[in-house]
N, C-alpha and C positions, 0 to 999 in steps of 0.2 A: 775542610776548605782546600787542603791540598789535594784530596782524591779529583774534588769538583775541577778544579784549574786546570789539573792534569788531562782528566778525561776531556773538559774542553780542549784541550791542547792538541791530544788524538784526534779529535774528531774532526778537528778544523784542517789537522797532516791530511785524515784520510779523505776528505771531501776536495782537498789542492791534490792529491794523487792520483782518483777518480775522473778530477779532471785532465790531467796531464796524461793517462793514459788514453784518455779519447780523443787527443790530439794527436796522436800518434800515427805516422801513415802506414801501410798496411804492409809487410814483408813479403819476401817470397816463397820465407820457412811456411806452411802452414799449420805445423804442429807448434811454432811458435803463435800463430794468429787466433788458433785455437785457443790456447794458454792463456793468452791478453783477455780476449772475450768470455771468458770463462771467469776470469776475475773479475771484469766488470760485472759479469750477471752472475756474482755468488750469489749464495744461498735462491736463486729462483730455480724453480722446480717445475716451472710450466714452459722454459726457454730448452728447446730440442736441440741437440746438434744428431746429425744425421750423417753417419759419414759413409760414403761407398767409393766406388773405382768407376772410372770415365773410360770407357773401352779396355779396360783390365789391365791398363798400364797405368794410369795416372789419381792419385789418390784426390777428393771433393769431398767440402762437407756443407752441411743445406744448414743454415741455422734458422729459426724459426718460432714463435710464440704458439703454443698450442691454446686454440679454442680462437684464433684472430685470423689465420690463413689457411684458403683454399686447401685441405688434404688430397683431394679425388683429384682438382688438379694441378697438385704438385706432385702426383705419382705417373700421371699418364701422360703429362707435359712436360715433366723436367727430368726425373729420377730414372722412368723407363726408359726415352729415348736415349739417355747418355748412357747409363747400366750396360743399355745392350746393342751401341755404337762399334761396330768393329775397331778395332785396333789397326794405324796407321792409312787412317782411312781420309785424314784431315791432316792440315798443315797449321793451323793455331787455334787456338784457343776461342778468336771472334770469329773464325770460319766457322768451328765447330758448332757456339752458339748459334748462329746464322742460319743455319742450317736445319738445328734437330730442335730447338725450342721454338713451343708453339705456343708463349708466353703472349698475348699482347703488346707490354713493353716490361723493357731489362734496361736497366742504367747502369752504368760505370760507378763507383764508391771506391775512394781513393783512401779515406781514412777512415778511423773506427766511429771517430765521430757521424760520421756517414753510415757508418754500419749501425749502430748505436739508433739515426735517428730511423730507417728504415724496417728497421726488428720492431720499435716498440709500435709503426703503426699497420706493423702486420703484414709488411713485404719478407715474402724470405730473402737470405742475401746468400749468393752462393759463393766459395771461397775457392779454389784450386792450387794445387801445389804449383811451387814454378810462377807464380804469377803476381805481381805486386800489385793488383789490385781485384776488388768483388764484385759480383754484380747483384744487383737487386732486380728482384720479380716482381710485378703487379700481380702477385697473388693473394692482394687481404680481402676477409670476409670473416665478419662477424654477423650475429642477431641483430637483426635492426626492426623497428616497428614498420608497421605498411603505413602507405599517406593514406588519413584519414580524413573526416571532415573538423573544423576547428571545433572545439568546445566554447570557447571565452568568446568567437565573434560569430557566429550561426546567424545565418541570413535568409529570408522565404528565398527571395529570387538573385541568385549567381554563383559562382561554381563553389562545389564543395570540395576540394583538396586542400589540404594544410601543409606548411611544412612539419619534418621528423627529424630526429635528432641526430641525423646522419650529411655531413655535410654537403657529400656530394648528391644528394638525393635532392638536397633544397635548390644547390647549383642548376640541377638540370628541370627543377620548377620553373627557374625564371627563365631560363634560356628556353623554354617549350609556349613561352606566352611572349618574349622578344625575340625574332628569329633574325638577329641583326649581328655584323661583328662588330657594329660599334658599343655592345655590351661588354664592357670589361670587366673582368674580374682581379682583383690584386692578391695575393693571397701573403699572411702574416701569419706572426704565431705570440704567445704569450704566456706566461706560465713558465717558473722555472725547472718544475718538476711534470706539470700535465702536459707542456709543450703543447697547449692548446692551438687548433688551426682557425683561423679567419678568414675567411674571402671579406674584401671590400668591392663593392658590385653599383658599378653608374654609367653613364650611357656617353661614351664620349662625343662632343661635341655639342653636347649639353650641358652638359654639369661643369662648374666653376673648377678651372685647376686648383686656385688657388685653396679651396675647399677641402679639394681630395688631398692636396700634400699639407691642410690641418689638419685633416682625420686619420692620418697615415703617421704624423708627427706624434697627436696625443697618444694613440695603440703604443707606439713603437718605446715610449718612454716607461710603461708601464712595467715596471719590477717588480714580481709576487710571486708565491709559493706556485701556484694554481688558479686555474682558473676554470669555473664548473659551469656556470650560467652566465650569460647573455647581462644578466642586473650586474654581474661583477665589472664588465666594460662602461657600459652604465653611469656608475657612480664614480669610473677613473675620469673619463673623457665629457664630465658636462661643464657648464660655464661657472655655475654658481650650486655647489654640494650643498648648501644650507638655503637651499628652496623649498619649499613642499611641493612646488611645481614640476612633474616629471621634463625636463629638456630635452627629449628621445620619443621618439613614438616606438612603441613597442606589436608587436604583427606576428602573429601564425598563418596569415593568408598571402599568397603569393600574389595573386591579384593585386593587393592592396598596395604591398611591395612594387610593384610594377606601375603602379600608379605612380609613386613616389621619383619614382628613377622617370618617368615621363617629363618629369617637372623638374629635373635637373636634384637633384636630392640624390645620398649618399645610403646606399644599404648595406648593411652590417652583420654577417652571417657567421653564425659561432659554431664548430662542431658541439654537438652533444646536447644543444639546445632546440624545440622548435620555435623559440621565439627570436625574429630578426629584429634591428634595431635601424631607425631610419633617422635622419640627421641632414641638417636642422629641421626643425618644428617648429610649430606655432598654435598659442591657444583651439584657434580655431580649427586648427588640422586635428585636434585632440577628440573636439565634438563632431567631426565630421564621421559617419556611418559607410560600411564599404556601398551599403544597400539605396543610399540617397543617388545613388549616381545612375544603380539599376531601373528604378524605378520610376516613371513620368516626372518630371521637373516640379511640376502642381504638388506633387504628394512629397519631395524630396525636400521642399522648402516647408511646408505646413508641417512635417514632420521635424524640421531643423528649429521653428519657432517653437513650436512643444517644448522641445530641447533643452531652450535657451531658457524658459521660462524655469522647470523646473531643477534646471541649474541654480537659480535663482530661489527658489524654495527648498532646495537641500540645504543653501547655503543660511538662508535669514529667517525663513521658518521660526524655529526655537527663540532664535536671540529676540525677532520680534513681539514673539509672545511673551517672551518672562518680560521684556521692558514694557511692553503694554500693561499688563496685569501688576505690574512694580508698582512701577509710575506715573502711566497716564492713564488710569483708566478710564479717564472722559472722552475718550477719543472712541471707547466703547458704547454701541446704542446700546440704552437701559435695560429694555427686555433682554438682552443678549447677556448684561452684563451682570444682571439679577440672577439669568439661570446659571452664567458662569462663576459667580460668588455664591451656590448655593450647592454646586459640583464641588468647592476648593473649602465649605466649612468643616469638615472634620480634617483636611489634609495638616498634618503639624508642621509642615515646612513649606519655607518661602517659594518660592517660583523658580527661584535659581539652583537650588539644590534640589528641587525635585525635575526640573528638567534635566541636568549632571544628573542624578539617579538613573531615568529613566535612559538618556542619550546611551550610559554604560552599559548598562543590561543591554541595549539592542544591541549594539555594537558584539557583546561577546556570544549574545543566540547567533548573529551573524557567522563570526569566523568558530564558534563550534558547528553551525551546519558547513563551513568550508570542509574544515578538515574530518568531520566524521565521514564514512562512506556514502557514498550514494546515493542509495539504496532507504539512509534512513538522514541521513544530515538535514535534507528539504521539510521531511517530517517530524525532526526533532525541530526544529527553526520556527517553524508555522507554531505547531502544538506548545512547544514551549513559549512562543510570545502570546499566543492566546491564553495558555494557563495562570502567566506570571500578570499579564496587565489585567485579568479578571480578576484573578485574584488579589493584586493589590489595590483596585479600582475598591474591591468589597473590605479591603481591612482599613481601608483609609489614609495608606501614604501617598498615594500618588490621586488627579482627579482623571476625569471620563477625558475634559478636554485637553491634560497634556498627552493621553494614552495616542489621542487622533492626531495631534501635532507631530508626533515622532512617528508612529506610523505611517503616514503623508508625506514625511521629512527619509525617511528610508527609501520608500517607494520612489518618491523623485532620485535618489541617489543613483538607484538604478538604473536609470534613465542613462547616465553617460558610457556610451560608447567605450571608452576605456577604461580600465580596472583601477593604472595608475591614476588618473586623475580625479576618480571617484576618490581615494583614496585622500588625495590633498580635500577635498572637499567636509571629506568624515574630520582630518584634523583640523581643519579652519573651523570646522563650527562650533567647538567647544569655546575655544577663547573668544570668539563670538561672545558666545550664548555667558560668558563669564562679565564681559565688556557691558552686556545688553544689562544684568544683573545689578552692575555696580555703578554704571552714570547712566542707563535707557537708554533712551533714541540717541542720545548723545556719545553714546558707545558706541552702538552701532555704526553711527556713521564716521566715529573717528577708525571704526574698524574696515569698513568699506573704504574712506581712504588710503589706508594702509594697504592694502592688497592689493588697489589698482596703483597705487607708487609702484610698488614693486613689481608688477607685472612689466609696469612702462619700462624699470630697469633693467627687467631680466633678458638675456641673449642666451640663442644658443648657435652654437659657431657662429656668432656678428649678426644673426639673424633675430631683430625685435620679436618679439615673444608675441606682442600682439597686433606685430602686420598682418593684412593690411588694412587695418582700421588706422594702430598708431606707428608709424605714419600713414596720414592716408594715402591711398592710393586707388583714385575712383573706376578706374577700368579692373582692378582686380575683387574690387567690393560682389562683383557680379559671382560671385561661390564664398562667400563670408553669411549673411543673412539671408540668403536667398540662394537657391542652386540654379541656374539661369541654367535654360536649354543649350544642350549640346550644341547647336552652331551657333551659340554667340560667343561659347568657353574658344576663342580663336588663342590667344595668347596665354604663355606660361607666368606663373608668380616673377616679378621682373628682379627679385634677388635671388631668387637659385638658378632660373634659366634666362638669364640680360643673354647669354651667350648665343642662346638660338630660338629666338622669344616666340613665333609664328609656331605653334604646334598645328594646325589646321589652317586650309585654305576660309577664305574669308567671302562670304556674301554665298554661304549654303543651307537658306532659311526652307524649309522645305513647303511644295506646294506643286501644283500642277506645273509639267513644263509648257513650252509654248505650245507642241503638239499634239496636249491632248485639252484644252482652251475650247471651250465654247463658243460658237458665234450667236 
């Protein structure tokens, strides 16, 4: 117990010392600046100090992360022109830079802290005798993936680039599809160790202030080790953590993202992630597809009632059959109900545990084909649900007709556009399908109340969950059930863009003009 207290006691000295040396402002010894930094980055073995002569009077030393910044050109931009700088050829130190660095940008770093935060993302910082303060290069480069096309939302018709896990790579996504300066970008950070970076990305003069200084507040409060993914933000900044409804709409498409910021909405871009996060949502933005908006109005709406239906069959599917087969089975026609008690005679369990059976096993063929590879996960997923539901179809635990309910009940799962959302849907239908088991119909529907309570109370940043139905709001109903043709979309959702509501001129229904009319 004494060793324990003790070493806490060290570690907590050496972590207030740590920090108190990064507070520190820079000297003008550089064999002392050396020393400091050197103690800050013990034991790393991938942190370079570089040191040479500045026209062969003045001693410099480059410090540097190896395998995070430019070598090729930190030698022929930085190291060679100073190296081989005559001597007495300049009159200071910002001439000199001015001069022979052919860096893009260099900044000023006055403390270590600054030195500290510019090493770990890959700028070098270059130090000089004489000089009480560093300068930092824009020279990082690391591995980064190419933009690809998304995986999770693959569409027939609209563009195919995704964001990567490279911040500024997603930066210059959206800024290549708004060529506007009223795109702002805020930039945060988070993490007390990853010093994770954020851009917060909205369109001013659209989007609610009041909004951006709540999405700016929650970020900014958040205290944690690290921060790795985009879900980690996520679950700090929603309204209600004990939803199963995602609060956030989640996006690897830039496009989609730019949609979002059209309509006065807050985008949320995390290094190291390609999924961005948009804020507020709404039910309906969840089911909405990027590809409904490509594609004729006619097909973007008949595709949207699809949707809605089998939203509706993921969800009540199961729970309606085991209550049907419980307890009403008069509600079943006879022939129907003879061949289905004639499938369910050998099965030795009730309806309710053999749908929970069944509901489980799909669920884990499901995320075993997630996570196995590629290559065989789709293969293992099919072949194994066909081997297990034939097979237990012929040993007699489960019947023909729950094998085609869940089945059916999967296949509509997929249907929703979103992965999170699908996701609340897989948990809701269990205590369903338990409710349906233990009162029927009367489960059910105390459970279908339940879910729309909660919807009607759920918000994310003040935004009802399922505007704009509750509340209504009849001019915006026109992209809720229906995706109404581009010139009627005249105005924006009137709680994220009140600010600048007219996104389009009005009365541009298209058709002949006057001079090409018929007489």
């Amino acid at each position: 117990m004494f060793f324990k207290k003790r070493f806490g006691k060290n570690k907590k000295i050496n972590k207030q010392q740590q920090v108190e040396k990064q507070q520190v402002p820079i000297s003008s010894d550089l064999n002392q600046n050396i020393e400091w930094i050197r103690s800050i980055y013990s034991d790393c073995s991938d942190v370079v100090f570089r040191s040479f002569m500045i026209g062969g009077k003045k001693k410099a030393v480059l410090i540097y992360i190896e395998g995070m910044s430019n070598i090729e050109e930190m030698n022929t931009s930085v190291l060679s022109p100073l190296m081989q700088e005559s001597a007495g050829k300049w009159n200071s130190t910002h001439e000199l830079l001015e001069t022979k660095l052919t860096v893009t940008k260099v900044k000023e770093v006055l403390t270590f802290a600054e030195c500290i935060e510019h090493i770990s993302i890959g700028n070098p910082v270059l130090l000089i005798d004489r000089e009480k303060l560093g300068f930092s290069l824009s020279l990082a480069k690391w591995e980064k993936r190419s933009i690809q096309e998304p995986t999770a939302e693959s569409v027939v018709r609209g563009a195919r680039d995704g964001f990567t896990e490279t911040l500024g790579v997603n930066t210059s996504l959206l800024r290549r599809k708004l060529k506007t300066p009223q795109l702002k970008m805020k930039s945060l950070k988070a993490g007390r160790y990853t010093q994770t970076e954020m851009v917060l990305a909205y369109i001013e003069g659209i989007a609610d202030p009041t909004l951006i200084e709540e999405v700016t507040a929650r970020i900014q409060r958040i205290e944690m080790d690290g921060v790795l993914e985009s879900g980690y933000i996520e679950e700090m900044i929603e309204d209600n953590p004990f939803s199963p409804f995602p609060q956030t709409l989640n996006t690897e498409r830039p496009d989609v993202a730019v949609s979002h910021l059209l309509e006065g909405k807050v985008v949320i871009l995390v290094d190291g992630t390609p999924f961005a996060l948009i804020v507020p949502t709404t039910l309906y933005a969840l089911l909405q597809a990027a590809e409904d908006y490509y594609e004729r109005w006619m097909i973007g709406t008949a595709i949207r009632w699809l949707r809605f239906l089998f939203l509706l069959i993921a969800l009540l599917l199961p729970s309606l059959y085991v209550a049907v087969m419980t307890y009403h089975q008069e509600m079943v026609p006879t022939s129907l109900l003879i061949s289905m008690a004639a499938a369910r005679e050998q099965v030795p369990f009730p309806a309710l545990i053999e749908a929970l059976i069944m509901e489980i096993t799909f669920e884990a063929l499901r995320e075993a084909g997630l996570r196995l590879p590629k290559q065989i996960g789709a293969a293992v997923s099919i072949v194994g649900a066909l081997v297990i539901g034939q097979a237990a179809v012929q040993a007699g635990l489960v019947s023909a007709p729950m094998v085609m309910v869940v089945a059916i009940t999967g296949i509509a799962s997929f249907t929703f556009p979103r992965y999170t959302g699908g996701i609340a849907l897989r948990m809701l239908r269990f205590p369903m399908i338990i409710l349906a088991g233990t009162l029927g119909l009367l489960g059910v529907m105390l459970g279908i109340i339940a879910i729309i309570t909660h919807l009607c109370t759920l918000r994310s940043f003040g935004v009802p969950y399922l505007s704009p139905m509750a509340p209504m709001k009849g001019k915006e109903m026109k992209d809720v059930l229906i995706r109404a043709p581009w010139w009627m979309l005249n105005t924006r959702p009137r709680l994220t863009g009140e600010a600048n509501p007219h996104r389009q001129a009005p009365g541009q229904k298209p058709g002949p003009t006057r001079g090409g009319e018929k007489e």
